[in-house]
N, CA, C and O atoms as CSV, one atom per row, in Angstrom:
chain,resi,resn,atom,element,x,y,z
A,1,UNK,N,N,0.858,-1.162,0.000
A,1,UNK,CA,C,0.000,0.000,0.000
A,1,UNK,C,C,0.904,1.225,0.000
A,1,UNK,O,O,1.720,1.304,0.919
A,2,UNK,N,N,0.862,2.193,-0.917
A,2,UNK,CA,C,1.400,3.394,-0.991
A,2,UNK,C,C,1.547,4.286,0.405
A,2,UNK,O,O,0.665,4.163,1.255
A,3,UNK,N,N,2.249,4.850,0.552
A,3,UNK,CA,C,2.194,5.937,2.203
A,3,UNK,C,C,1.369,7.013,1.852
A,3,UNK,O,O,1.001,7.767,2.753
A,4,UNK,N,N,0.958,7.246,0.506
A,4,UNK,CA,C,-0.484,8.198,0.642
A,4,UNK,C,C,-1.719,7.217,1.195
A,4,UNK,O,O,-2.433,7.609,2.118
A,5,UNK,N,N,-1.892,6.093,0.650
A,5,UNK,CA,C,-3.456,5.412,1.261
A,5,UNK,C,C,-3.079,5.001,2.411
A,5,UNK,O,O,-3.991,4.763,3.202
A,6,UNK,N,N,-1.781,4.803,2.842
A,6,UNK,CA,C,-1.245,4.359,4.228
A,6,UNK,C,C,-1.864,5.486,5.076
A,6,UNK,O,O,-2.668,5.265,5.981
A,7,UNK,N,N,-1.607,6.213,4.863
A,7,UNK,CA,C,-2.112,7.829,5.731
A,7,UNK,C,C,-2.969,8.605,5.774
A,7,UNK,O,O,-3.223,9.659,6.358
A,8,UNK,N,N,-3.423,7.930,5.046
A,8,UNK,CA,C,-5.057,8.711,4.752
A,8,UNK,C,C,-6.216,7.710,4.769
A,8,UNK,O,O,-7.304,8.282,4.709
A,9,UNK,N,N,-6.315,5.877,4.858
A,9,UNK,CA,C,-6.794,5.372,4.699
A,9,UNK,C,C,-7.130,4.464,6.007
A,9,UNK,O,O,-6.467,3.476,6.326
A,10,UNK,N,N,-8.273,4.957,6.718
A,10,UNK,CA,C,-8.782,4.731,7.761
A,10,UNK,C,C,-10.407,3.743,7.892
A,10,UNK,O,O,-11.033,3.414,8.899
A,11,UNK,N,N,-10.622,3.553,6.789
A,11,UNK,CA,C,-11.674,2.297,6.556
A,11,UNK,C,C,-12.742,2.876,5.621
A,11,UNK,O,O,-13.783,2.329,5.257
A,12,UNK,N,N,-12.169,4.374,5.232
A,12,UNK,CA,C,-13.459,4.922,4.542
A,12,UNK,C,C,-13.471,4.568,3.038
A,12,UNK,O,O,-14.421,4.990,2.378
A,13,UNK,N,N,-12.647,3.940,2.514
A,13,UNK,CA,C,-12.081,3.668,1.503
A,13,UNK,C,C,-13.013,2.031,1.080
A,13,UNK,O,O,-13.920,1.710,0.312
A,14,UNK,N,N,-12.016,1.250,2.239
A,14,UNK,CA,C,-12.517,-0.083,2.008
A,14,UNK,C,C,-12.921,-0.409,2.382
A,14,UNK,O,O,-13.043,-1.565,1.977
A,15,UNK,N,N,-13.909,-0.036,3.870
A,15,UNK,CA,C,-14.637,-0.092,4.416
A,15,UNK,C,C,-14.484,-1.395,5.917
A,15,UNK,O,O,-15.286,-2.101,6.528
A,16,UNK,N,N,-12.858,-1.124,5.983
A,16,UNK,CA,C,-12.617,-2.044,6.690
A,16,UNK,C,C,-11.378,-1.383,7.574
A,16,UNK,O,O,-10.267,-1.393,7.044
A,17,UNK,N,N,-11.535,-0.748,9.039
A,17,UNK,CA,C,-10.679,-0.155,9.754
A,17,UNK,C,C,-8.951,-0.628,9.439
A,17,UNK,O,O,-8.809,-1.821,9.172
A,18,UNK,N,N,-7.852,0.110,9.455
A,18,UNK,CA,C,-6.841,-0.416,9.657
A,18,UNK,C,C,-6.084,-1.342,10.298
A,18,UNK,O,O,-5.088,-1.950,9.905
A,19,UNK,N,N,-6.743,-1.384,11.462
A,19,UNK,CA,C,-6.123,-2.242,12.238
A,19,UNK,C,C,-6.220,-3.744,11.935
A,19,UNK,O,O,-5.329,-4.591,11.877
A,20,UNK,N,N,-8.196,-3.892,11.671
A,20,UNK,CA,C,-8.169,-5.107,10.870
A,20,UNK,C,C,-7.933,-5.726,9.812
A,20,UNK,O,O,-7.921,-6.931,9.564
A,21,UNK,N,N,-7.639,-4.328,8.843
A,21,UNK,CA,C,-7.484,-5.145,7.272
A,21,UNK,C,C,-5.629,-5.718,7.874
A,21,UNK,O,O,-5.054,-6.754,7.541
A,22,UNK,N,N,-5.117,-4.629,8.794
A,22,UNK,CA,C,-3.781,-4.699,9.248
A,22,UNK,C,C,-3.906,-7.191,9.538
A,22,UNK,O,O,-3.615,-8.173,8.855
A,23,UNK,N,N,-4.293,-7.018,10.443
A,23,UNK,CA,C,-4.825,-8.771,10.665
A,23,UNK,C,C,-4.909,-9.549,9.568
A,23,UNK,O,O,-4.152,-10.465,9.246
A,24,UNK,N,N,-6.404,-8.916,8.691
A,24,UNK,CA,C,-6.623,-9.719,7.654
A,24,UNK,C,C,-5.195,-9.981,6.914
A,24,UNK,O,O,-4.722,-11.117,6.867
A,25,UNK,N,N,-4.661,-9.064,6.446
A,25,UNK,CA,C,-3.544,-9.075,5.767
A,25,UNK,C,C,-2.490,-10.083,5.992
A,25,UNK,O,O,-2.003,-10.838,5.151
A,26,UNK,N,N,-2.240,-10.000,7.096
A,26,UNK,CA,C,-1.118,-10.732,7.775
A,26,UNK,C,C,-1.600,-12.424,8.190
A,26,UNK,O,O,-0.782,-13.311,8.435
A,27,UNK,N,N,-3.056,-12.595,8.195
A,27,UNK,CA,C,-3.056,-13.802,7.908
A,27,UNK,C,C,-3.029,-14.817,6.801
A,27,UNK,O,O,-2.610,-15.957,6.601
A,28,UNK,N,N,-3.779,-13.710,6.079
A,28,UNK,CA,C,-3.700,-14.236,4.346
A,28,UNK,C,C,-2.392,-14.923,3.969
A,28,UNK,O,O,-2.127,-16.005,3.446
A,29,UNK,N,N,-1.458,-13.597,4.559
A,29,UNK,CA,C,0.105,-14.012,4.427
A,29,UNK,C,C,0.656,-14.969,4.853
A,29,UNK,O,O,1.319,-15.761,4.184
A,30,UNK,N,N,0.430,-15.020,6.136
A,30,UNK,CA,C,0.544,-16.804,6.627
A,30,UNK,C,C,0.174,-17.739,5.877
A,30,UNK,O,O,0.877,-18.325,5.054
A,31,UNK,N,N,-1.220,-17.975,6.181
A,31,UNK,CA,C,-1.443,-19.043,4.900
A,31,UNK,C,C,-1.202,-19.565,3.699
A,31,UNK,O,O,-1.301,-20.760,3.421
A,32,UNK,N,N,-0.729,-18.266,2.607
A,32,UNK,CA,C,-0.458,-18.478,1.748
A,32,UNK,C,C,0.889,-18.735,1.951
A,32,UNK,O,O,1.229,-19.217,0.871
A,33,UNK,N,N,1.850,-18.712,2.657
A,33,UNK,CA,C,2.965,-19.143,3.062
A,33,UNK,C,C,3.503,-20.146,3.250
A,33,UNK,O,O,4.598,-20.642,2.985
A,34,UNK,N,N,2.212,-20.547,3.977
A,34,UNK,CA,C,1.956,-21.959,4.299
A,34,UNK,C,C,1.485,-22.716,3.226
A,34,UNK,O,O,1.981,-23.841,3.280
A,35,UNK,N,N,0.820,-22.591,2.381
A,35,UNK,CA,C,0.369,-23.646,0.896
A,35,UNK,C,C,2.125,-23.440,0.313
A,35,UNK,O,O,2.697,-24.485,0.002
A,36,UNK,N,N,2.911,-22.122,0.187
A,36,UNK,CA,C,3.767,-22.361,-0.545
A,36,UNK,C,C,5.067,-23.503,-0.039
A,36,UNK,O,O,5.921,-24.210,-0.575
A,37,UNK,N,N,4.674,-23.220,1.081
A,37,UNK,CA,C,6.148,-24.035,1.835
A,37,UNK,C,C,5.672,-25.742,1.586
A,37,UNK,O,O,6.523,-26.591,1.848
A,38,UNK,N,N,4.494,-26.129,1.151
A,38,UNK,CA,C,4.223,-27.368,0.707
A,38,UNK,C,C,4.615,-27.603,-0.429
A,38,UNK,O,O,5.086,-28.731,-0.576
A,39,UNK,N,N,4.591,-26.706,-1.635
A,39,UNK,CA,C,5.621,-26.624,-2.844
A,39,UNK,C,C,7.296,-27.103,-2.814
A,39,UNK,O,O,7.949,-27.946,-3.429
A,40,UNK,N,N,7.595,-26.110,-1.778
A,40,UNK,CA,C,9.157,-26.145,-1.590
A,40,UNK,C,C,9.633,-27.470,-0.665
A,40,UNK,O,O,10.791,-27.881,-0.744
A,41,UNK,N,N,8.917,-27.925,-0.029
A,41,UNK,CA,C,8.612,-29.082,0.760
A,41,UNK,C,C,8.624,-30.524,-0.253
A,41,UNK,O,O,9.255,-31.521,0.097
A,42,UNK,N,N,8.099,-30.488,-1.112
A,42,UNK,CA,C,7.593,-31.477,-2.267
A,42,UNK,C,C,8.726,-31.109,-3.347
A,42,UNK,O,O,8.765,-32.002,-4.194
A,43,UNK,N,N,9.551,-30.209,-3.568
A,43,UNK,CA,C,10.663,-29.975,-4.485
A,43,UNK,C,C,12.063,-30.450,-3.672
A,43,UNK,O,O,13.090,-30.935,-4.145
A,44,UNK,N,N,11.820,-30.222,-2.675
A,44,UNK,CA,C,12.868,-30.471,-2.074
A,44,UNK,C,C,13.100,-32.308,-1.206
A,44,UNK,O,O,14.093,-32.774,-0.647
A,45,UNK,N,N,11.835,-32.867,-1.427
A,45,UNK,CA,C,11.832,-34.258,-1.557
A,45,UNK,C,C,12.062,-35.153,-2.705
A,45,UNK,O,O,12.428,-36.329,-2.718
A,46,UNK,N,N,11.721,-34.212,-3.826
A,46,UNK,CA,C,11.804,-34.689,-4.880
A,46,UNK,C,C,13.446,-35.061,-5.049
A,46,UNK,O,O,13.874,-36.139,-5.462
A,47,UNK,N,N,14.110,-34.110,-4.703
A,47,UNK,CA,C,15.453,-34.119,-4.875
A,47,UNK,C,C,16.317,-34.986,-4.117
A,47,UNK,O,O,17.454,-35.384,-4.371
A,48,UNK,N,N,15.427,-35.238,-2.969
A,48,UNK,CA,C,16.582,-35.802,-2.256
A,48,UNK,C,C,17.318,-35.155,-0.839
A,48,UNK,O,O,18.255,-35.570,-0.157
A,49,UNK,N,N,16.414,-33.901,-0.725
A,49,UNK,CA,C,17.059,-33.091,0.029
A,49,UNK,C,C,16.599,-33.335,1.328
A,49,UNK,O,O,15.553,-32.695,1.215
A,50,UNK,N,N,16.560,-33.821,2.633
A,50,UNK,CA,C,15.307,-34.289,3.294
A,50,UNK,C,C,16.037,-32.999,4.741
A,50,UNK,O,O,15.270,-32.619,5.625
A,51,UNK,N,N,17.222,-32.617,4.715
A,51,UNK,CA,C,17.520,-31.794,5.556
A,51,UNK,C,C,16.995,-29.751,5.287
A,51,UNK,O,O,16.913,-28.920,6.193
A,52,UNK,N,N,16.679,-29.450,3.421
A,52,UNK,CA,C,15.326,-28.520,3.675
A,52,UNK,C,C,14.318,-28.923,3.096
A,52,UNK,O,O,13.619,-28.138,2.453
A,53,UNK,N,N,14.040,-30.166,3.196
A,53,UNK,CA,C,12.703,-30.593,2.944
A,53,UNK,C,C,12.236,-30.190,4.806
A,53,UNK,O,O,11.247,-29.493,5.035
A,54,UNK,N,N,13.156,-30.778,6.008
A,54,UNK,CA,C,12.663,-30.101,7.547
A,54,UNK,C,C,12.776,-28.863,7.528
A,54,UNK,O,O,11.927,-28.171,8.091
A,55,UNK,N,N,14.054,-28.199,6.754
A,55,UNK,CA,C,13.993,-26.802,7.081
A,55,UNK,C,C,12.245,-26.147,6.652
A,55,UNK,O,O,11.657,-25.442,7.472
A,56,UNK,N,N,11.708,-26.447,5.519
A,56,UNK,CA,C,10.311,-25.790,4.970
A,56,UNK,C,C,9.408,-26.305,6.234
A,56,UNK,O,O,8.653,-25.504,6.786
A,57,UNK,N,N,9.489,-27.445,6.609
A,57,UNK,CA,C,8.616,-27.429,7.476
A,57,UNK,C,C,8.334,-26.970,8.590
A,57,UNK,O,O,7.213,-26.773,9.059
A,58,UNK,N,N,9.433,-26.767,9.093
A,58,UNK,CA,C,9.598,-25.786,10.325
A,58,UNK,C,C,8.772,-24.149,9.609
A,58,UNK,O,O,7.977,-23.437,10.223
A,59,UNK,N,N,9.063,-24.025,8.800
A,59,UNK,CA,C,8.781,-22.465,8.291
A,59,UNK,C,C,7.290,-22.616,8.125
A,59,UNK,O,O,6.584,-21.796,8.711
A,60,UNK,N,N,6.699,-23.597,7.374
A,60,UNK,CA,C,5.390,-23.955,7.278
A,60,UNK,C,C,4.744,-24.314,8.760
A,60,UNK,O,O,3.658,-23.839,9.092
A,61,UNK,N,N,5.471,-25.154,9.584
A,61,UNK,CA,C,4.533,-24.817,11.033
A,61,UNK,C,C,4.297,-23.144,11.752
A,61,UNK,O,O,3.397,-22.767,12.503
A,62,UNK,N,N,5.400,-22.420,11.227
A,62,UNK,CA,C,5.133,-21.208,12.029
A,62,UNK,C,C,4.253,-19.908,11.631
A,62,UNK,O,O,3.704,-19.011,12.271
A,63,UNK,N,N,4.460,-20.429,9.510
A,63,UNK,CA,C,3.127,-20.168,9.097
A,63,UNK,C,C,1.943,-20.330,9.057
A,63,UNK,O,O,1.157,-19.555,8.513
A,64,UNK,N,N,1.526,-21.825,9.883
A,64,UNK,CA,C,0.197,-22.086,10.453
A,64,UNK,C,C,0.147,-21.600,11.714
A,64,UNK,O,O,-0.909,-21.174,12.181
A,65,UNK,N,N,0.846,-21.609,12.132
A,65,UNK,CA,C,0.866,-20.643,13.630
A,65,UNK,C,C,0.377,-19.047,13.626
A,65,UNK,O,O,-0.636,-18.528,14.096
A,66,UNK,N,N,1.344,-18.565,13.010
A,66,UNK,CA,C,0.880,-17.212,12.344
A,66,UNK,C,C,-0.734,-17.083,11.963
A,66,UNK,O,O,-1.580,-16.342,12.463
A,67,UNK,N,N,-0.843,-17.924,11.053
A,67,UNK,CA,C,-2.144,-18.097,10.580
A,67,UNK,C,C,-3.215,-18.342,11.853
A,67,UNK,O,O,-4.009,-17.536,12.337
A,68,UNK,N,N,-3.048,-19.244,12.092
A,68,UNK,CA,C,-4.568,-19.670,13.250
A,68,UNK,C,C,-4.015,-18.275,14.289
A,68,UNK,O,O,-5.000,-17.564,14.488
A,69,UNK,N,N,-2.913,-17.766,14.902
A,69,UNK,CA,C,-2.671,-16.260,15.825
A,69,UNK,C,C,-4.273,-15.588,15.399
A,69,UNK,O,O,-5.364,-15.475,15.958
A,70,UNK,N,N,-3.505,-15.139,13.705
A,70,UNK,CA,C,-4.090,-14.044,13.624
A,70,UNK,C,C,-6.009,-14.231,13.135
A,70,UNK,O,O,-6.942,-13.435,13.023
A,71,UNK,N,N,-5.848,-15.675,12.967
A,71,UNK,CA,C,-7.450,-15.586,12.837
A,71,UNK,C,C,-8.113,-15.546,14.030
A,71,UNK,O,O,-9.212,-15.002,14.140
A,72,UNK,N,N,-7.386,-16.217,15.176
A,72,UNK,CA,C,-8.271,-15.978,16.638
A,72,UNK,C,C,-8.694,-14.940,16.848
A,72,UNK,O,O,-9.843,-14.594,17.122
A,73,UNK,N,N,-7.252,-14.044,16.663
A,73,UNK,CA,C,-7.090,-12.241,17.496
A,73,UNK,C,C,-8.194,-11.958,16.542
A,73,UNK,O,O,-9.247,-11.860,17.172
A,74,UNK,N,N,-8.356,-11.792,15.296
A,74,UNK,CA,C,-9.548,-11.068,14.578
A,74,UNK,C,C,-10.664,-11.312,14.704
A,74,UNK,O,O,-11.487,-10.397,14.729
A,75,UNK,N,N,-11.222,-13.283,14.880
A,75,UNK,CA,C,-12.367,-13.544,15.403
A,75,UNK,C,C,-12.939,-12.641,17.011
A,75,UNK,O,O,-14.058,-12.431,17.480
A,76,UNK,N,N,-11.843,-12.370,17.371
A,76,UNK,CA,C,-12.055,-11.565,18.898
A,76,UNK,C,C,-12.078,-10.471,18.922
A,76,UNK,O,O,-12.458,-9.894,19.942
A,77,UNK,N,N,-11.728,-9.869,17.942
A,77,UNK,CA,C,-11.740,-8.027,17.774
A,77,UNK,C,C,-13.076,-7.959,16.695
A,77,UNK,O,O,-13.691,-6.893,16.700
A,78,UNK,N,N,-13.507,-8.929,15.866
A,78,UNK,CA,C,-14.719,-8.059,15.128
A,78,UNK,C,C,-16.187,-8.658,16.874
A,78,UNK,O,O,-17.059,-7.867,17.234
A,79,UNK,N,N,-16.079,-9.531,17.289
A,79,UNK,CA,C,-17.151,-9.876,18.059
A,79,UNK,C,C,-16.715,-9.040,19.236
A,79,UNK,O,O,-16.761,-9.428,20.403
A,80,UNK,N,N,-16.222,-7.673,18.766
A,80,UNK,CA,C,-16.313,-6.816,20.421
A,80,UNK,C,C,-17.697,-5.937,20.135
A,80,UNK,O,O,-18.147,-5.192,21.006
């Protein structure tokens, strides 16, 4: 996001406060982090590599971590 809509863009825009699209955002990111590290996970078995075939997975658990964080915290901030 540009530092003009950064600074001026308070939910009237997208109709979704900063703080939460701030959440939404960052979980999306997880997740999709997490589908990718199953890619790199599956390339890196393919090969033979089985020491970052663990490294992705470690990265992929902390992207499901990330992920389920930030869906709790948001399930708990829109039901205030």
């Amino acid at each position: 996001m540009s530092d003009v809509v950064r600074d001026t863009e308070t939910g009237s825009v997208t109709g979704t406060r900063d703080k939460h699209y701030n959440i939404i955002w960052f979980t999306e990111a997880c997740l999709s982090n997490a589908l990718r590290m199953e890619e790199y996970i599956k390339d890196a078995e393919r090969e033979g590599d089985q020491e970052l075939a663990d490294f992705f997975r470690r990265a992929q658990a902390e992207s499901q971590k990330g992920g389920e964080q930030g869906k709790a915290l948001l399930a708990s901030r829109l039901n205030r």
